[in-house]
C-alpha positions in Angstrom: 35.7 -21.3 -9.2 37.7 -23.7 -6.6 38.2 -20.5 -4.1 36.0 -17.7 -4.6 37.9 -15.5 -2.2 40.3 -15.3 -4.7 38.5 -14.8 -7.8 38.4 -12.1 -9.6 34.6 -9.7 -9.6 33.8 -9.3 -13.1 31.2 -6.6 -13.7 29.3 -7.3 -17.2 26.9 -4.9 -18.3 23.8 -6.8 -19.7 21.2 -5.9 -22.5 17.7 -6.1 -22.5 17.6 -6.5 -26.1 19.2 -10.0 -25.8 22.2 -8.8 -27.5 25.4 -10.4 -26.0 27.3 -9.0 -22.6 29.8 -7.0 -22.5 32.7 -7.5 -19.9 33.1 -4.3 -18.3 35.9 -5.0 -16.1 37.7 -7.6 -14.1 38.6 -6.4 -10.4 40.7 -7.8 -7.4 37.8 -9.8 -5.3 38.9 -8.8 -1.8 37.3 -5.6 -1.8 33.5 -4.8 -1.6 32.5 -2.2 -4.7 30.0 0.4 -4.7 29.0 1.2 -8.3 27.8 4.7 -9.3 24.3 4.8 -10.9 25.5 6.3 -14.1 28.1 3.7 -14.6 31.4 5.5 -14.9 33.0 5.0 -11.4 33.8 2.0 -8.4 34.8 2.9 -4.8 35.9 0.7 -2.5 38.0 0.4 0.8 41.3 -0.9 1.4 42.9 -1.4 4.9 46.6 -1.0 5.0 49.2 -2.7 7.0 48.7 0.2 9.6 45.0 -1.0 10.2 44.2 2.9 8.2 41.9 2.6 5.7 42.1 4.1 2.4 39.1 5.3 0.0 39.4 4.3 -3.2 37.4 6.1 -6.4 38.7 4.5 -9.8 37.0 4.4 -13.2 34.6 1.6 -13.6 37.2 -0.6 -15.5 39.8 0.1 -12.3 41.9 2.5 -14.1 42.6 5.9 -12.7 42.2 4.7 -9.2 43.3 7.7 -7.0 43.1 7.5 -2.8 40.2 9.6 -1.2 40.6 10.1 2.3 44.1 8.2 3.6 43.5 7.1 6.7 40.4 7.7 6.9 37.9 6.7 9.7 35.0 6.9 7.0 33.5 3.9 5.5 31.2 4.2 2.2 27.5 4.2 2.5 26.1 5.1 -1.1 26.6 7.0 -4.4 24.3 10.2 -5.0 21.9 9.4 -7.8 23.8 11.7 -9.6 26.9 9.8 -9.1 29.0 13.3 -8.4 29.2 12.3 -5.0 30.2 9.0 -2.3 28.5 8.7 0.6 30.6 8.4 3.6 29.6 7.9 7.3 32.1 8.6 10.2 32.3 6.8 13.5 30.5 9.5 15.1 27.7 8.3 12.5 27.7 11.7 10.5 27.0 11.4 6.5 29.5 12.9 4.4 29.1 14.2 0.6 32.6 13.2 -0.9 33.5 14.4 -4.7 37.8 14.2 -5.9 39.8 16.5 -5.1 36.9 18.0 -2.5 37.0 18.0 1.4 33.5 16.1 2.6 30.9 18.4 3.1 28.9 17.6 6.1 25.5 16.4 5.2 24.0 15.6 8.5 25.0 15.7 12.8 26.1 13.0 14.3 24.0 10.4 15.9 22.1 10.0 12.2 21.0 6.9 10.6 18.7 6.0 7.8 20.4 8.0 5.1 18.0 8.2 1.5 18.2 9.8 -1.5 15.2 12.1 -2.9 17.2 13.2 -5.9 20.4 14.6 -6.6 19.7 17.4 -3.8 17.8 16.2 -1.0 17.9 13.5 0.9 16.5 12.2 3.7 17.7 10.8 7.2 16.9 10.3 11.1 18.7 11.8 14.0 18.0 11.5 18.4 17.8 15.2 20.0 16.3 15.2 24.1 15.6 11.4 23.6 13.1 12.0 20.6 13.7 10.5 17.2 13.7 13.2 14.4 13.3 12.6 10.6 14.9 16.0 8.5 14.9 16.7 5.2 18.1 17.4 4.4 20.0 19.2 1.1 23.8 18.9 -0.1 25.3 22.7 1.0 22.1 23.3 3.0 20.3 23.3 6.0 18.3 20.3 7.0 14.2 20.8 7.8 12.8 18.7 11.0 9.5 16.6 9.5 8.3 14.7 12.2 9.3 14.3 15.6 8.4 10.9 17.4 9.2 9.4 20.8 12.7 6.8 21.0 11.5 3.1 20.8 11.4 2.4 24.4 12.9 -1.4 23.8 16.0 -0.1 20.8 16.3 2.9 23.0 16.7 4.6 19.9 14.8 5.4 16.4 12.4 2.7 15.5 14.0 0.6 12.6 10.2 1.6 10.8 11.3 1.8 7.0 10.1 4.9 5.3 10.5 6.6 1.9 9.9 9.2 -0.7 7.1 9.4 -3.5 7.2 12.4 -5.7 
């Protein structure tokens, strides 16, 4: 590859049986993919002349792409686990469950971070309210449920970058 920014992304998918790979599909490389966890679907976003971005959902081999969200201020976070829905985040740094030919559906307030996946419900996420740090349970079409409430890092000034997770 003399110049990668021009090379195609090729997406193989690979065996663990040692039987050969299988190109899946060969895509424009300009773009930064998000794949869905069962396989079927890419996303990606494209700025147009305008400076607007568009949303892009296509099938996995790049056919059937169709424009979410023109001119959107919205850039992609994540699939759902289920891979119905993209992820979004907005300026104002509120999540966003996005599905074709749905509006977004709030998932969280603005001024969250820290967005994870329990399963293809819940999900959990931080959020500042009176300069504490909150973490909230939260669940597509739902309410969210505070967890634990802890003080603002006094040096970030915001939520400690502390990593947490889920076990079931």
């Amino acid at each position: 590859m003399d110049n990668p920014s021009i090379a195609p992304r090729v997406i193989w998918q690979l065996f663990v049986d040692g039987s050969a790979p299988v190109q899946v599909s060969q895509l424009p490389a300009q773009y930064n993919y998000f794949i869905s966890p069962d396989f079927s679907k890419i996303a990606y976003v494209r700025l147009r002349e305008e400076l607007r971005k568009e949303i892009h959902i296509s099938n996995i081999d790049g056919s059937e792409d169709i424009v979410y969200g023109p001119g959107s201020d919205m850039s992609i976070v994540t699939w759902s686990p289920d891979s119905q829905y993209l992820v979004l985040i907005s300026r104002e740094e509120q999540y966003y469950a996005a599905r074709i030919g749905d509006e977004p559906i709030s998932l969280t307030e603005p001024d969250s971070e820290g967005f994870l996946w329990i399963d293809e419900q819940y999900f959990l996420y931080k959020t500042f309210h009176n300069r504490t740090c909150e973490l909230r349970l939260g669940r597509i079409g739902g309410p969210s449920i505070l967890l634990v409430t802890v003080a603002l890092d006094p040096v970030l000034g915001g939520c400690s970058n502390n990593p947490y997770d889920f076990v079931k």
